[in-house]
N, C-alpha and C positions, 0 to 999 in steps of 0.2 A: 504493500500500500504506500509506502514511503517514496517509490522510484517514482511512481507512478503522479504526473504534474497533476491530471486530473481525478485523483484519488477522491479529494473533497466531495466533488460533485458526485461522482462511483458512488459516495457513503451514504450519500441523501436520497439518491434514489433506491438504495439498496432497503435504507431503514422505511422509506416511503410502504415500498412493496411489502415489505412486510408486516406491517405496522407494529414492529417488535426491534428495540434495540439487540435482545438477547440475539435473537435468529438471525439478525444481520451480522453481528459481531462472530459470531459461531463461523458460517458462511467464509468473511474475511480472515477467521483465524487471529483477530486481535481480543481484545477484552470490551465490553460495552462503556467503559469509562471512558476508552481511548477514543470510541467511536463518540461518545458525546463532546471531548471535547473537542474532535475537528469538527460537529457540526457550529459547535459553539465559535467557532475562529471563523467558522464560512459565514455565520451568521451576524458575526462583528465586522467582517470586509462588505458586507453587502447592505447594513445597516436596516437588515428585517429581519424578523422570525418567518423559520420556513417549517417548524412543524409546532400543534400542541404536544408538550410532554406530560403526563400524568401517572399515577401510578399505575393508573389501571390500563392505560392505550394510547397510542403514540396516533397522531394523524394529520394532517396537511392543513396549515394555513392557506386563505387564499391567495397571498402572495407565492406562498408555495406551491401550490398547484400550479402557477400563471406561469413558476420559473423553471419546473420541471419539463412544461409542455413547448419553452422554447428552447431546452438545452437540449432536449430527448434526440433531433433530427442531427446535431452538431455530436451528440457523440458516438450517432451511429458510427458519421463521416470518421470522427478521428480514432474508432474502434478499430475501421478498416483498412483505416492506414497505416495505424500502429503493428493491427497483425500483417499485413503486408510486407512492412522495414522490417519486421522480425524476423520473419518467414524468407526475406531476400536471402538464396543462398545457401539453404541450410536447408536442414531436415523440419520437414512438418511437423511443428509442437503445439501444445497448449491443451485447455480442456474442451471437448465436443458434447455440447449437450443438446440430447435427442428426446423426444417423447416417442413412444410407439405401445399401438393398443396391444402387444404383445411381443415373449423374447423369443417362443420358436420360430418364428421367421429366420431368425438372425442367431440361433443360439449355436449353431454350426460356423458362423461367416465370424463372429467376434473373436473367440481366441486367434483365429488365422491374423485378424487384421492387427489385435496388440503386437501379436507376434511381429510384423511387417514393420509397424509403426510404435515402435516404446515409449516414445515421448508425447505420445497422444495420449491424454486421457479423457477414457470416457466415461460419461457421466448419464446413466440411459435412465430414465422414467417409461414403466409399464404401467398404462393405464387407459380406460376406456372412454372416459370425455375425451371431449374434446377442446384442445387447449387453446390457447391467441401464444404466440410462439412469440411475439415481440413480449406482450405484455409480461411472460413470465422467463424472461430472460433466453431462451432454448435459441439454440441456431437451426435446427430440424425437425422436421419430423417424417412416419411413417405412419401412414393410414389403408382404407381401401379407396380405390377412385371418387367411388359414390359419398365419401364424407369429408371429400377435401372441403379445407377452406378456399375464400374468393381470395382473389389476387397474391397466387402464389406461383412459384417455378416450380412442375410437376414434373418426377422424374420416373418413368414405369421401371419396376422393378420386377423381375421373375416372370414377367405374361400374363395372361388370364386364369382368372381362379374360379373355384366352384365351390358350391356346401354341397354336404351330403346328410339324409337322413340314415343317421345309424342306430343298432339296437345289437345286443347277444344275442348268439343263435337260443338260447334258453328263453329270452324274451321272446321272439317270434315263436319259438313251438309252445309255450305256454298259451299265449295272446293273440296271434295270428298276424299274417302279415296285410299291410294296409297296402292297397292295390292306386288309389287315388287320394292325392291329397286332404282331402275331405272326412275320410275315414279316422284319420289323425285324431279326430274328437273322441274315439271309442277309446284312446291311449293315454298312457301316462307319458308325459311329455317335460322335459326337465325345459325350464327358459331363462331368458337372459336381460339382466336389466342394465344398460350401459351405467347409470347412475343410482344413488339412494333415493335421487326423489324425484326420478323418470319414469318413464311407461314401460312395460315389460315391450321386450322387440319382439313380433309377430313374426311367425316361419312366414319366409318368401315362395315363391312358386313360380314358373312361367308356364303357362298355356303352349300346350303340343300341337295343334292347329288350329284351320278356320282361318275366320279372319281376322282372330287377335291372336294369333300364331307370335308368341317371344316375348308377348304380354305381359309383364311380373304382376301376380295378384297374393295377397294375404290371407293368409290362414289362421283364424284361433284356435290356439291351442291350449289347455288344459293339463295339468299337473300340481304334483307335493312339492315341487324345488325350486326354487324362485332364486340366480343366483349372477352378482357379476363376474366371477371366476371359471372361467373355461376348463381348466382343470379338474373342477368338482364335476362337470358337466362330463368329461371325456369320464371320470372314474365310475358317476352313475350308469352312463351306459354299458359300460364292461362288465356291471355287475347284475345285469340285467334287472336294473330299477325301474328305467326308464329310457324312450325315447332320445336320441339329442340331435339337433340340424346342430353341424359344425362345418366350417372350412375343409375342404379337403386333406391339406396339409396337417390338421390337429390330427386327424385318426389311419394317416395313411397307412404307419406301422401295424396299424390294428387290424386294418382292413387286408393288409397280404397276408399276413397271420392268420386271421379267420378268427379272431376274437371279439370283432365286429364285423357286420353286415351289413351292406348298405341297400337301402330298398328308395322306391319312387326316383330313380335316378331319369328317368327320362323327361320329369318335369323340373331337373335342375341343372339349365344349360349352363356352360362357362360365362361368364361376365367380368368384366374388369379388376385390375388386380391391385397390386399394393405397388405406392407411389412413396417415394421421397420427396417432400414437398420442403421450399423455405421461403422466406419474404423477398416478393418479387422485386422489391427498391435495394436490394443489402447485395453488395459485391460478393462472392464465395469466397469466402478465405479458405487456405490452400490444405489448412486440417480437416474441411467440413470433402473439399474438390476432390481429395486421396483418397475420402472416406466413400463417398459417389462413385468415384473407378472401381475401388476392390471390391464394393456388395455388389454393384452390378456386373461386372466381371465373374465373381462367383456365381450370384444367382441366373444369371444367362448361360450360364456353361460353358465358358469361353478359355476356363483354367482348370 
């Protein structure tokens, strides 16, 4: 924090986002004294208070708000340029921080890339909202096509994906197997809710012909498991609890194996896949640029 000329302003917006001296100070690796008193010396050169302190919650004067919103764009610029002179010449360093709605995607591709790249570190968030990647500091993310954010650089990664409805062969010969989406109702059906205090996500479907032949339509479904973790959802199915629609890629092992089945696949065509998305105004600094070659490199099959 010391090298750094714009460290002050780093600390204001650090302590802003969080509305926590502690969490900022943690974050930076200083102590929350040392972090009060550079606010306190920014706030003697500029002859304002930029946040209230209390003991209960820290949070933004209006001067404060007015000075974060015209500093925010200037430190993109000088973020980029700093990692740029750093990055002249040298091996790709610093930290990489990514959000992705999950690590099997990539839980193969990461130790390859530390291994490649040592002085990157990454810093990866697994979770199911979805985030504002400026607002919460992140240089990347991965999602599926269909839940990108607007005005972002979309990078396809791996091709088109599918879901599959899967169950245990014990499941099916107890319960029978469901011939058309619609039958799904007579099931136990495990679901998924991206957030705590979101809608449960409804099974998808596309229509096999006619004339709304590729149609995606929705299906309710019914079950005991209500859960945001995928995981719990691959384990119920294996243990013939319950029903689960997943990504192809969560149960492929399962599915050569024969420890899951997959049924109704003809009403679940490929569609769009998982993208690398960042903010479309922000230069690619050259940790985020190596990090875009080798996933996609890997997951296109090219190595």
């Amino acid at each position: 924090m010391r090298d750094d000329p714009t460290a002050a302003l780093r600390n204001v917006q650090l302590i802003a986002r969080y509305g926590s001296f502690t969490r900022a100070a943690r974050e930076l690796d200083v102590t929350p004294s040392a972090l009060s008193q550079s606010l306190r010396q920014l706030e003697r050169q500029l002859g304002v208070r930029l946040l209230h302190r209390s003991t209960r919650r820290v949070g933004l004067t209006e001067a404060g708000r007015e000075f974060l919103a015209r500093i925010a764009p200037a430190m993109d610029v000088i973020d980029d340029a700093m990692e740029n002179a750093r990055q002249h010449g040298q091996r790709p360093a610093g930290t990489l921080r990514l959000t992705m709605a999950n690590s099997l995607m990539l839980g193969r591709v990461i130790p390859d890339f530390m291994r490649a790249y040592p002085d990157i570190t990454l810093d990866l968030r697994v979770e199911t909202r979805l985030v504002d990647l400026i607002d919460e500091g992140l240089d990347a993310g991965i999602r599926l096509g269909e839940r990108l954010q607007k005005d972002v650089v979309a990078i396809p990664l791996g091709g088109p994906n599918r879901s599959r409805v899967v169950g245990s062969p014990a499941y099916f010969k107890q319960h029978g197997t469901p011939m058309h989406p619609r039958e799904l109702s007579a099931h136990n059906c495990a679901r998924f809710r991206f957030r705590p205090d979101g809608p449960i996500h409804q099974w998808e479907f596309a229509q096999r012909g006619g004339s709304h032949a590729g149609r995606w339509f929705e299906v309710h479904v019914d079950g005991n498991l209500i859960v945001n973790d995928n995981a719990l959802i691959v384990e119920a199915a294996r243990r013939g609890t319950a029903l689960a629609q997943l990504l192809e890629e969560y149960v492929a092992d399962d599915l050569a194996s024969g420890r899951l089945v997959s049924v109704l696949d003809t009403w679940l065509p490929p569609y769009d896949g998982w993208y690398l998305y960042y903010p479309s105004r922000f230069q690619v600094p050259p940790k985020l640029r190596v990090f875009i070659d080798f996933v996609r490199a890997k997951l296109n099959g090219s190595e």
